[in-house]
N, C-alpha and C positions, 0 to 999 in steps of 0.2 A: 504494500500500500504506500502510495507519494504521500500520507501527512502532510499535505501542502495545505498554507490557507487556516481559520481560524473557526472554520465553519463547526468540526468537530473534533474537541481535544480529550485525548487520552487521560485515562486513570489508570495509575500504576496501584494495586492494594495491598497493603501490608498483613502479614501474619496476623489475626485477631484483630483487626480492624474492621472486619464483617463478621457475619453468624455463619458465611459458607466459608471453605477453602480459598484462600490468594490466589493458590494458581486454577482453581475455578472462575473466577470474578475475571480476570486476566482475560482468561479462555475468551468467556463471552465478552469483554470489552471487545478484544480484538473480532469479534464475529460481525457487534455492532459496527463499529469501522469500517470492515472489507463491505459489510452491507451499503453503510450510509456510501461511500464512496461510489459504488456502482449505481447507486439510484442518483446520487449526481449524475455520473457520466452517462444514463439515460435521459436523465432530465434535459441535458446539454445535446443529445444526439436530437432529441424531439423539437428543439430550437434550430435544429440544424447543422449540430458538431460547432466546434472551433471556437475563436474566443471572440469577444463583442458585450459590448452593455446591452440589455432588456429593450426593447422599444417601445415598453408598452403606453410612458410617458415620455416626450421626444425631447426632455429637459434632462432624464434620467444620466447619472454621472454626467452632465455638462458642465464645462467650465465659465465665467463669466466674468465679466469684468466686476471692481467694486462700486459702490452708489455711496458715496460722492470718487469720480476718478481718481485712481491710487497706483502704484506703481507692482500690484499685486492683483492677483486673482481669488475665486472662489469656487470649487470643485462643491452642483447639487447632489443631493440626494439620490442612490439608484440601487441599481444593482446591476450585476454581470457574471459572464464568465472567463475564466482566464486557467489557462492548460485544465482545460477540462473543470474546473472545481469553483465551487460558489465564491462570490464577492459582494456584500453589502456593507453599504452605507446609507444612514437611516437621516443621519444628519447634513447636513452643508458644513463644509471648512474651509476656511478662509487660510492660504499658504502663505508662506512667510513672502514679504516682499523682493522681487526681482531685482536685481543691481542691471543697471541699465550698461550695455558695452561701452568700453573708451575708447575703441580706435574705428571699429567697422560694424557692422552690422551682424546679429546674432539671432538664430531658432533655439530655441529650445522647446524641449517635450516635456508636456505635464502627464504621467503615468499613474496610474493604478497599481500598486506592488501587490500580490498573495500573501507573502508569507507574512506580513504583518497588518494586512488591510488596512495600508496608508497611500498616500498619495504623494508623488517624489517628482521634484522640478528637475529632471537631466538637461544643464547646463550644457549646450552646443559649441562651437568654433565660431572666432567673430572672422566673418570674411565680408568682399563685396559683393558675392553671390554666394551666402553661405546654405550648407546642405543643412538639413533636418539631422538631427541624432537619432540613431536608434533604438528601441525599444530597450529595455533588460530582460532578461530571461524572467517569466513566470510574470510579466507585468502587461498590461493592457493600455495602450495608447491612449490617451484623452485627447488633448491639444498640443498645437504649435503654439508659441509664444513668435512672434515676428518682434523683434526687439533693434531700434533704432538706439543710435547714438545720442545724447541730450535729451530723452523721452521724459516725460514729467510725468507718466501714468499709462495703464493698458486699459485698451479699447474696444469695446468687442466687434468694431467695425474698424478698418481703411480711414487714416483723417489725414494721412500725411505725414505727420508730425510726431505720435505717441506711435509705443507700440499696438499690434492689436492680436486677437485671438481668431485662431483659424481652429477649427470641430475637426478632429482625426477621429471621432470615435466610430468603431463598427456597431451599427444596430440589428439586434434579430429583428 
């Protein structure tokens, strides 16, 4: 079993800590596990396999700019899946603020991490035509960050001036 993800966490049970046997409790822990695991990975085939946010609300895991303009973002509320295995977030988080490039222009990727259901700014290359960074393993694309030189704030549209936020995410 991949233990990936936060969806279902193990019990390890000590001698006399239950009315049954430890290495009984064990047993069926781990049955629960290989169980819950494979009803994921049907759940995830019945969406269509592979990894992607829920589409069922089209805001789900979106990123957005902040109200009043900020030099940071806020990843909504959703859910997804990511190498096969659940990911929710029930709340909106607001990520640390962006340091704006000092020489050239810069992408960065706002992602979804598994193994600890957070959300992670991978900082890009500043170039004149700089590329996008790639995902991380076991992490689910959200947004591009378009990140200008002297930006005062990100935008969820093109102004010219500020950065703004381009939608990478995959919807079922």
């Amino acid at each position: 079993m991949s233990e990936k993800g936060k969806a279902y966490l193990r019990t390890r049970w000590e001698y006399g800590e239950r009315p049954v046997a430890s290495a009984k409790m064990n047993g069926w822990d781990d049955r629960i596990a290989y169980a819950l695991e494979l009803a994921y990975r049907l759940i995830n085939e019945a969406f269509g396999g592979g990894d992607g946010a829920l589409g069922d609300a089209l805001d789900g895991l979106q990123v957005v700019a902040l109200t009043p303009p900020a030099p940071a973002v806020k990843v909504l509320p959703g859910y997804a899946f990511i190498s096969g295995m659940p990911f929710a977030m029930e709340e909106a988080v607001e990520l640390l603020p962006v340091v704006a490039p000092s020489a050239d222009q810069r992408i960065d990727l706002v992602q979804a991490r598994l193994s600890d259901w957070t959300y992670v700014i991978k900082e890009g290359e500043e170039d004149a035509a700089p590329p996008p960074p790639d995902a991380d393993e076991d992490c689910l694309p959200l947004a591009l960050l378009h990140l200008r030189v002297g930006m005062a704030s990100i935008k969820n549209s093109d102004d010219g001036v500020n950065g703004y936020i381009e939608d990478a995410r995959v919807l079922f």
